[in-house]
C-alpha positions in Angstrom: 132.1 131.9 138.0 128.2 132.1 138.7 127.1 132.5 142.8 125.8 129.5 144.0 122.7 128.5 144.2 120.9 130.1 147.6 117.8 128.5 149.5 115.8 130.5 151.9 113.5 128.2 152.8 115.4 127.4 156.5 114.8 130.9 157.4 113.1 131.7 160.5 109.4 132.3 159.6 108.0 135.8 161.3 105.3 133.7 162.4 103.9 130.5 162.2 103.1 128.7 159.7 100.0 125.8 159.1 101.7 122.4 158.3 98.0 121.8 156.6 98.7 124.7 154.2 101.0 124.5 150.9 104.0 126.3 151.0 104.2 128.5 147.8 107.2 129.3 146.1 109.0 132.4 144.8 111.8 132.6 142.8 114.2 135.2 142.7 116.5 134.9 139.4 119.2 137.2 139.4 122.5 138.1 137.2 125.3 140.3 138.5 128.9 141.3 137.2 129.9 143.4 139.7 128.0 142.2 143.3 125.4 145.3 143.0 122.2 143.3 141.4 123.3 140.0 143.9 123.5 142.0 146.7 119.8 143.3 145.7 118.8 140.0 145.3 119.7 138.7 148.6 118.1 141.8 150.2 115.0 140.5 148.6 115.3 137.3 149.5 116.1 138.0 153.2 112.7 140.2 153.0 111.2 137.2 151.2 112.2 134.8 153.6 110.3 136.7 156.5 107.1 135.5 155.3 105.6 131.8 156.7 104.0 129.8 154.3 106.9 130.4 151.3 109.8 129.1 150.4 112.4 131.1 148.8 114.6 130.2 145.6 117.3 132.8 144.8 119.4 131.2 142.1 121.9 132.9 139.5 121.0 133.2 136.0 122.7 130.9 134.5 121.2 128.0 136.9 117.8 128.7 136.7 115.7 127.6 133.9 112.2 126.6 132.6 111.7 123.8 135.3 112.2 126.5 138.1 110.0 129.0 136.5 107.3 126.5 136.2 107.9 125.6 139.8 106.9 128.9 141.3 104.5 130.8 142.1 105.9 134.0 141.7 109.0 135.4 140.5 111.5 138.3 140.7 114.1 138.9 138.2 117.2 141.3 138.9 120.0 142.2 136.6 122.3 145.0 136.4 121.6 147.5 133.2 124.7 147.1 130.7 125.0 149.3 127.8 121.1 150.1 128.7 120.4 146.8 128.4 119.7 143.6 130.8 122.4 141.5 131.3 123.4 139.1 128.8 123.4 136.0 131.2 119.6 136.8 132.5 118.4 137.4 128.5 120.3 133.7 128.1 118.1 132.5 131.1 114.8 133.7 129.0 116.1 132.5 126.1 117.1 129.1 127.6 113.1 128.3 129.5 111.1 130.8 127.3 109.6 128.0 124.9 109.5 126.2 128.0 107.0 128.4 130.1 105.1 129.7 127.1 101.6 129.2 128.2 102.8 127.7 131.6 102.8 130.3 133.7 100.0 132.5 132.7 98.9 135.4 135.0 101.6 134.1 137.7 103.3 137.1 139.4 106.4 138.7 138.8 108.5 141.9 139.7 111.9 143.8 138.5 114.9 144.7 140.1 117.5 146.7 138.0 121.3 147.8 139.2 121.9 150.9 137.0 125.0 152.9 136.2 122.3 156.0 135.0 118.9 155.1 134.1 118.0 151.3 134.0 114.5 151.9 132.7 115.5 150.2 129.4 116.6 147.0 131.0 113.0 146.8 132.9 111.5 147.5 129.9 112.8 144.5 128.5 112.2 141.9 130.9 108.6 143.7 131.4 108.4 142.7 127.2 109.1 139.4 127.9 107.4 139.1 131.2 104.3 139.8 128.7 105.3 137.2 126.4 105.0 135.0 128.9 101.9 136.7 130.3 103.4 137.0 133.8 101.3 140.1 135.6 103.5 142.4 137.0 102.9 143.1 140.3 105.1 146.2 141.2 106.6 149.0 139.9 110.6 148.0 138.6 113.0 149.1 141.6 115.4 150.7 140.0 118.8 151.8 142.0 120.8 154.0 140.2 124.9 154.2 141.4 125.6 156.8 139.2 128.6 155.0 137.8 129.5 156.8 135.1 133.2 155.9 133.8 134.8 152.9 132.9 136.7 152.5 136.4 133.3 153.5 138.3 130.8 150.5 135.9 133.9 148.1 136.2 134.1 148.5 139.9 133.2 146.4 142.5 129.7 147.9 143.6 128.3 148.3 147.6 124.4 149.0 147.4 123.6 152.0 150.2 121.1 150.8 153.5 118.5 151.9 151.9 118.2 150.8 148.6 118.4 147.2 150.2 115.7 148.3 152.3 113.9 149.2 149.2 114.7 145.5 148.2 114.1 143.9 150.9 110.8 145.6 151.4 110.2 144.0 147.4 110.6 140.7 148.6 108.9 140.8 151.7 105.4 142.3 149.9 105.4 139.6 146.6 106.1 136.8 149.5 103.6 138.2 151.5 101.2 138.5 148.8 101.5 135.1 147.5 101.0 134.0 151.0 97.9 135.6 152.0 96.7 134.5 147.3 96.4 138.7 146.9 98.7 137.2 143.7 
């Protein structure tokens, strides 16, 4: 059963925030089988949310879709790497809005977030291809955590993401809010 839809936007700003000024909007789309890549995603978000001045969407994969794309500003996609691929639910979510956001969303920001067993760096390089398609701009390097699971047991398991990868997340999310609040993006 997909996690339910998550809103940031009642977090505590770190500062205030001008009622005058638009709020802008990222979007953190996310899949996960095994809680790793969701509990990345909240790290992000909870980084994310730190920022005045934007509101925070983390939704599940299979929620999200071309409206919510075209309703942000920026986004950040996470999946877990199976079989050195992204996640079957998150390429469903580009296939679903892709058509959708064709020449929508052009230079808008975007970042990657992979949970992988060894490597992961084919899974970003396939949300970076359609990133492209959609000619998002990347605006980081993908974070990649590796948890070294390496046997059946160890990929099927219930996964606990170490301090300070979600620091590394968190730290993510916090620099592409930050960025589309202060227009860097």
């Amino acid at each position: 059963m997909p996690a339910p839809a998550i809103s940031a936007s009642t977090a505590t700003p770190a500062a205030p925030h001008d009622p005058a000024a638009p709020l802008k909007t990222l979007l953190i789309v996310y899949h996960s089988m095994t809680g790793g890549t969701q509990q990345m995603a909240e790290a992000a978000c909870r980084g994310a949310s730190q920022e005045p001045g934007v509101h925070v969407r983390l939704l599940h994969a299979s929620q999200a879709g071309a409206a919510d794309m075209l309703a942000a500003d920026g986004v950040l996609f996470a999946t877990p790497e199976n079989l050195a691929a992204m996640s079957g639910q998150l390429k469903d979510f580009f296939d679903r809005s892709y058509y959708g956001v064709l020449d929508q969303a052009n230079g808008r920001p975007y970042a990657c977030m992979v949970c992988a067993g060894s490597d992961g760096t084919q899974a970003a390089r396939q949300v970076a291809r359609i990133a492209t398609g959609w000619r998002l701009k990347a605006v980081a390097e993908p974070l990649i955590v590796c948890t070294h699971s390496q046997t059946q047991a160890a990929i099927l398991a219930a996964k606990q993401i170490g301090a300070a990868d979600l620091t590394r997340c968190e730290a993510l999310g916090r620099a592409l809010a930050a960025g589309l609040a202060m227009g860097v993006f």
